[in-house]
N, C-alpha and C positions, 0 to 999 in steps of 0.2 A: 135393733140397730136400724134408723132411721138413716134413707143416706139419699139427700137431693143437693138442689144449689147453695143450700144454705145450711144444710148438718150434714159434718162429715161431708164438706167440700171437694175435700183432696181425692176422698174417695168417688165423690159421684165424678170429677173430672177425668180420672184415671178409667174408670169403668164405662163413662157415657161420650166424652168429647174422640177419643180416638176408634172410627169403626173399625177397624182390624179387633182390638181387644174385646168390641162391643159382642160381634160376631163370633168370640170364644165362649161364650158365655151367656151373652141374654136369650139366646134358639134354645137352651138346655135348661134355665132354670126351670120353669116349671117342670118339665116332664123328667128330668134328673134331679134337682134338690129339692124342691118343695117333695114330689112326688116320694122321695125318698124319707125325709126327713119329719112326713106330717103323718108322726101315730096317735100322739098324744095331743097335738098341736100343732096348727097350722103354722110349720113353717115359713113363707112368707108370700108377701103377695108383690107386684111388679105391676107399675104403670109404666106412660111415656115419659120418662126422666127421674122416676123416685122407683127404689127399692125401699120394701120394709122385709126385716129379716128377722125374725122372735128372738129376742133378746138373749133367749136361753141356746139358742144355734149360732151365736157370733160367731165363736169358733170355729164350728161345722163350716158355715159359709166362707169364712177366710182360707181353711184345708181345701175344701172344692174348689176354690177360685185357681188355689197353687196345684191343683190336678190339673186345670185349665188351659195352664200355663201364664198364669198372672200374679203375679208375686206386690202384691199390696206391699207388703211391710216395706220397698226399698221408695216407695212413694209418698211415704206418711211424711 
């Protein structure tokens, strides 16, 4: 899952334009989801403004987000 200005919008705005939610989340991916989730496979990598997430941990990453306390699905 690719997710910047222009794929998966809804999502980069939800996760990138509001820093409260920013601050739930982008301090932990790596050292909590990548770090967890890369045995097989590099779970994902993170710039300034673009997440990529292996395709095969969509899921994963949507579970961790709602650990977070960030509930994507009522934003799509």
């Amino acid at each position: 899952m690719r997710i910047t200005k222009n794929e998966n919008a809804d999502l980069h705005k939800v996760l990138f334009e509001d820093w409260s939610i920013y601050d739930k989340w982008a301090p932990y991916f790596y050292k909590e989801f990548v770090k967890e989730n890369s045995i097989k496979v590099i779970a994902g990598v993170m710039t300034p403004g673009t997440v990529n997430v292996n395709d095969i941990l969509d899921e994963e990453f949507v579970a961790w987000l709602k650990e977070k306390g960030i509930n994507i699905q009522e934003n799509e």
